[in-house]
N, C-alpha and C positions, 0 to 999 in steps of 0.2 A: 359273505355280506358283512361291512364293517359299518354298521352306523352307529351312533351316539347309543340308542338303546343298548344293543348288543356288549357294548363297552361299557356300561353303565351297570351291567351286570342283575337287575330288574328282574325277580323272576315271575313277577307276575306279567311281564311282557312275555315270555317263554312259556307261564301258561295259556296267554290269550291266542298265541300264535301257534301251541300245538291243539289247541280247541279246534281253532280252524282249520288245519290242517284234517283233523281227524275228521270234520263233518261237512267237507270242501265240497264231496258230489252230492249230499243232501242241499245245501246251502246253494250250489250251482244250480239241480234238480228246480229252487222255487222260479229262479229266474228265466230257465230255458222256458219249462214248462207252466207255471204258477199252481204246482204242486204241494202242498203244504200236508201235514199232519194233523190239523184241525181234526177231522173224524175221529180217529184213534183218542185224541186227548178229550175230546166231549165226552165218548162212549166210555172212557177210563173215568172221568170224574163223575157220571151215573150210576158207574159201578161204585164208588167210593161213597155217595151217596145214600146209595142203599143200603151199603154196609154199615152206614154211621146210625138208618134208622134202625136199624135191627140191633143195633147196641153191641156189637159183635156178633163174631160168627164161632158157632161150636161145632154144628154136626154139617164138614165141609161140604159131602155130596145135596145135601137138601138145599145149602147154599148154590151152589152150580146149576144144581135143577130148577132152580127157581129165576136164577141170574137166564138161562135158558129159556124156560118159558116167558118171560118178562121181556127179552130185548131183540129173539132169535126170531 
């Protein structure tokens, strides 16, 4: 494929086009189905949440235990 971009040598065209490439059956996936990753990304910014009020986390497992009880 010879177009202007490609000649032009652009490598932020080469990254936007292997972006896509790499995430063609997620991005196909919204439009077949109107499957989206919404869920994952709320229930992630919850957790980052809670971890911001607790000011850090030190002692992991009571972290997990609690991220468990809290959202399971």
């Amino acid at each position: 494929m010879d177009t202007k971009s490609t000649r032009a040598g652009i490598k932020e065209f080469y990254t936007v086009a292997n972006t896509v490439k790499y995430n063609l059956d997620n991005i196909l996936n919204f439009f077949n189905n109107r499957n989206t990753n919404a869920n994952a990304e709320s229930f992630n910014a919850k957790i980052k949440l809670f971890r911001a009020n607790l000011r850090g986390v030190t002692d992991t497992k009571f972290f997990l235990f609690r991220l468990h009880k809290l959202f399971a």
